[in-house]
N, C-alpha and C positions, 0 to 999 in steps of 0.2 A: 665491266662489259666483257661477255667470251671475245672471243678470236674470231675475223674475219677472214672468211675464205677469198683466195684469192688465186688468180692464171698470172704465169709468166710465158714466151718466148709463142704467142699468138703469131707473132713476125719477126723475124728478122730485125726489125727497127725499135722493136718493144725492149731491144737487151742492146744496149750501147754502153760500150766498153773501151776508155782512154786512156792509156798508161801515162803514169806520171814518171817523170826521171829522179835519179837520186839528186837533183837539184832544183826539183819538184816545179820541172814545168810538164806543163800537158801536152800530151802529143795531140792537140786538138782534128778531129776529123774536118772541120772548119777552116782549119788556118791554110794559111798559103806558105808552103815551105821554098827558098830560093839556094841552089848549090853553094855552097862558100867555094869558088875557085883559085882561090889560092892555099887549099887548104893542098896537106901533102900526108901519105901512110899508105901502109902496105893495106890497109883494111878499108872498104867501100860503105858507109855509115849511111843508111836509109832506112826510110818509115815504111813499114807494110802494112797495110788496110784490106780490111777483108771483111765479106759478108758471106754470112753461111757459110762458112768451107773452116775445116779440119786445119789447123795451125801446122802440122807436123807433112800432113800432105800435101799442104800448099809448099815447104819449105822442097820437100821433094819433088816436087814439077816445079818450080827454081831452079833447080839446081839439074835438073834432067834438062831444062829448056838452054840455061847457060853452059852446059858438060863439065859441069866439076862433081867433086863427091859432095857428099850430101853435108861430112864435118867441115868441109867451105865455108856454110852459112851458119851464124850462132844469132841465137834470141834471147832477151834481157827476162822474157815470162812467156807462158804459154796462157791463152784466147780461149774463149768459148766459142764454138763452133754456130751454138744459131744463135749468131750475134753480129751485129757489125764494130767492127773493133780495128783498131788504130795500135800501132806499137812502133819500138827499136829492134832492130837490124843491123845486121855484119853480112859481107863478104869477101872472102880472103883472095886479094890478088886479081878482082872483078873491076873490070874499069864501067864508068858512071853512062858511055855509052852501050857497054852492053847489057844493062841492066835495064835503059828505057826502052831498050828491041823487045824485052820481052812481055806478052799481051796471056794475060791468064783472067779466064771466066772469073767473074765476081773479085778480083785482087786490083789494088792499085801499088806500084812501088815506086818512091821518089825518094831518088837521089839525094842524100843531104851535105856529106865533106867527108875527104879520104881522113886518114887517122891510123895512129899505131897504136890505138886502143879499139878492141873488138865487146862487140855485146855477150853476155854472158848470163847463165841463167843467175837469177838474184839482182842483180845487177838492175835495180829500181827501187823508186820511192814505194807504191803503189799503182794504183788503179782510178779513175774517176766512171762514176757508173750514172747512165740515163736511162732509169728502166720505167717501162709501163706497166702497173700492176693493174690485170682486166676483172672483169667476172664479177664486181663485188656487189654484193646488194646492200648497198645504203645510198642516200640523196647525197648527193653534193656537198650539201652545207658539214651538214652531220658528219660525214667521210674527210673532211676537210678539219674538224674541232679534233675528231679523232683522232688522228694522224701528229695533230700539236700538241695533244695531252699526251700521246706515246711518248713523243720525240722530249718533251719536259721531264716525264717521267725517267725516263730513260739515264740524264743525267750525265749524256755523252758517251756511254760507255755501252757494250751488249758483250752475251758470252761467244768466245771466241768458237764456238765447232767446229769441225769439221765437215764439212756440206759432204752431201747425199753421193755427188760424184765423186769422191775420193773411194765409195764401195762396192762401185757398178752397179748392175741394175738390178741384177739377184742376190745382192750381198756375196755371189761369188768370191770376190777378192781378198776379202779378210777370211774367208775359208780356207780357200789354198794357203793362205799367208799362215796361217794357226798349225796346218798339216808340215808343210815343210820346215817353220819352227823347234816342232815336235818328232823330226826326223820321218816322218810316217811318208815315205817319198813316193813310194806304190799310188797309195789312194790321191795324194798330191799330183801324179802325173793323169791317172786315170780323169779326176776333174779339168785339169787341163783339157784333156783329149776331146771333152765334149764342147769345150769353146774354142781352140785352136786346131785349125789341121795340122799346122807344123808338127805338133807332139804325136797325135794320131800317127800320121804318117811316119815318124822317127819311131816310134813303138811296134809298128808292124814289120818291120826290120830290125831292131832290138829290143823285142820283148821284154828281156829284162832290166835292162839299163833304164831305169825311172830318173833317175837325177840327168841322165842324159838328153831325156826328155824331156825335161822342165829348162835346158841349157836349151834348147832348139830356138827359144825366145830372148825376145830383144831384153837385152840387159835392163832396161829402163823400166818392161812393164814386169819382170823378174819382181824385181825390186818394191814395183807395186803392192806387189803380194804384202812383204813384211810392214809398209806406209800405211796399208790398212788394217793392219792390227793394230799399231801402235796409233792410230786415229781413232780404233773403236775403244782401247780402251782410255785416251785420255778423255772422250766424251762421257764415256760414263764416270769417271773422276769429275766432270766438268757440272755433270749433272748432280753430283752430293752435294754441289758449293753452291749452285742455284736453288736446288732444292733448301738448302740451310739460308738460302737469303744472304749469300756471302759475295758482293759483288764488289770488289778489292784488286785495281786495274795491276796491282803490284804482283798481286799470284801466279808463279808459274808453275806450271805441272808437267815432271816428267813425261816423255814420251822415252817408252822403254829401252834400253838396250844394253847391251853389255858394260858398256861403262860405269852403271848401276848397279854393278853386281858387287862390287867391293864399300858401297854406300850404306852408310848406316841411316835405314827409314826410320825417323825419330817426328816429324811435324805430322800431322791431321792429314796434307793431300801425298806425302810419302805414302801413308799406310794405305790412304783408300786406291791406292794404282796398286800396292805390291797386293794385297786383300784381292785388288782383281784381278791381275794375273796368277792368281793361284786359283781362283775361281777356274779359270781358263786351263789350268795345269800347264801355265807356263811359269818362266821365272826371267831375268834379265841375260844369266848367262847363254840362254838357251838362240838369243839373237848375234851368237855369234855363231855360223853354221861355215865349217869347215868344207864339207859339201859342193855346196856354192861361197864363193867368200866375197864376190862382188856385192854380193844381196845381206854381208853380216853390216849390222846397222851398229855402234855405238850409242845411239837416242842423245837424244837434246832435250833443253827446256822448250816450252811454246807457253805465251802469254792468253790466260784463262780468259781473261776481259782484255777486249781492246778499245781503242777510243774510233768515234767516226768522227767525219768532219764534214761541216761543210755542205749541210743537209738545207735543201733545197725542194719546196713542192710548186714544181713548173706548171702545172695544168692538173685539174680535176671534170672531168667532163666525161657526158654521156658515153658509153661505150659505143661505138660503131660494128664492135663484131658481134657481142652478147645483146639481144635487145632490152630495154629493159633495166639493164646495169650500169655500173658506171667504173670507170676508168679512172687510173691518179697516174701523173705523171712523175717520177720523184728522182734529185740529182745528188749526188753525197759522192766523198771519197773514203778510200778505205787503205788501210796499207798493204803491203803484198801478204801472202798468205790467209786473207780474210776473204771469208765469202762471202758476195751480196745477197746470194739467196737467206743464209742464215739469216744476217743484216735484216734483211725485212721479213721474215718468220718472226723476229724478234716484236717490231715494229709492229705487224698484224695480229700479235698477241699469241701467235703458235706456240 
């Protein structure tokens, strides 16, 4: 059977999102959480829930609302934004009273036990996901066999990608990220300039200083830049091993960077990453960039196939937004770094 089309994030409620801890309980949007008071730490340990709001700007009117700086508050993962989603929380030296003074549009924060352990990115099991997949045109019954003969088929296991938002919206990201690579810092800052004022504005007072320009930005989304190369090309690596029908939960596939540069490419998915970064006129030493050296990546392995868990289909029923269509409602877990959208592209046969 082809692929079934299919709408995500129709609301808010359609993309639910519940981190699991590294001792894989759930932060349930459900539960009732109670302070432990006798607990004791310089760090104030609480859930933050959020609907539709930006992870990184919520942490920032936090921490404008309490007056501390912004590195006060640390998180275990970053959220999807049209999503309603539950997670862990730190903040350094915040006591449990002034955290419940504070009232932010669409955020809930509750207090859980002081601790001399803070949250930290990684620092999780995974994720549990309750998505509504809308739009689809088939009956009930039939969308319902479908969905069991995938999830059979499937065998536990999907390819690992990298989902669509690690590239922005115009594949932007891996552009910039290929130019500054390639040294080519001019056209690097120039593309910038068309999506950031920052750089704009720094270039109109030093025209020539490009690399200064592309420093006017937050370290993190810098960084971005080189995450989305090393994303594009391990998916097209990801894609020879599907395309060959190679579905082996054991494959890891570099993701590029200079610690590969002294590596001898001798297996099958060695050649087809370095075959593609020369494609690209790249190579692994070139991710070390002197330049900027916050942004030089050493690369890692990432696992080509991962396993899901825990797959659940809560409700299949008429669509209420699309008339006419029908709606599945479906619950699984995933581990950090896995995206559900892929997950269910997998699933819908894309």
């Amino acid at each position: 059977m082809s692929a079934l089309s299919f709408s995500l994030k129709s609301l808010p409620r359609d993309f639910i999102v519940e981190e699991i801890t590294p001792e894989k309980e759930v932060l349930a949007l459900d539960k009732l959480y109670s302070f432990d008071e006798k607990s004791a730490g310089k760090f104030l340990q609480f859930i933050l829930q959020k609907e539709n709001r930006d992870t990184l700007e919520v942490l920032d009117e936090i921490a404008r609302k309490l007056h501390v700086t912004r590195e006060t508050l640390s998180i275990a993962g970053m959220k999807d934004k049209e999503a309603i989603t539950s997670q862990s929380a730190s903040a350094y030296r915040v006591k449990k009273e002034q955290l419940e003074k504070i009232k932010i549009r669409g955020v809930k924060l509750i207090p859980v036990q002081y601790s001399d352990k803070k949250s930290f990115l990684g620092n999780l099991w995974g994720n549990r996901f309750e998505i509504t997949a809308r739009d689809i045109d088939m009956e009930k019954d039939r969308l319902k066999e479908f969905i069991e003969s995938r999830i059979q088929e499937m065998h536990g296991v999907f390819p690992n990608y990298f989902g669509e938002q690690r590239f922005g919206e115009d594949n932007s990201t891996q552009k910039i990220g290929k130019l500054i690579l390639k040294r080519e810092f001019k056209t690097a800052a120039l593309e910038c300039t068309k999506r950031y004022r920052e750089c704009a504005t720094y270039l109109k007072k030093h025209p020539k200083d490009h690399v200064g320009a592309i420093k006017q930005l937050p370290i993190k989304l810098q960084k971005l830049f080189i995450h989305a190369v090393q994303a594009e090309i391990f998916n097209s690596a990801l894609d020879e091993l599907v395309n060959k029908g190679k579905f082996d939960k054991n494959i890891e596939i570099p993701l590029p960077g200079y610690r590969f540069s002294s590596r001898i490419f001798t297996s099958e998915i060695d050649k087809i990453v370095e075959e593609t970064l020369k494609e690209n006129g790249l190579s692994p030493e070139m991710f070390r960039v002197k330049e900027l050296p916050e942004i030089s990546s050493e690369g890692e392995l990432r696992r080509a196939f991962e396993e899901f868990h825990e797959f659940k289909i809560l409700a299949i029923e008429a669509d209420e937004i699309h008339s006419g269509k029908t709606k599945a409602v479906l619950q699984f877990s995933l581990k950090k770094g896995c995206y559900a959208t892929v997950f269910l592209d997998r699933v819908f046969k894309k």
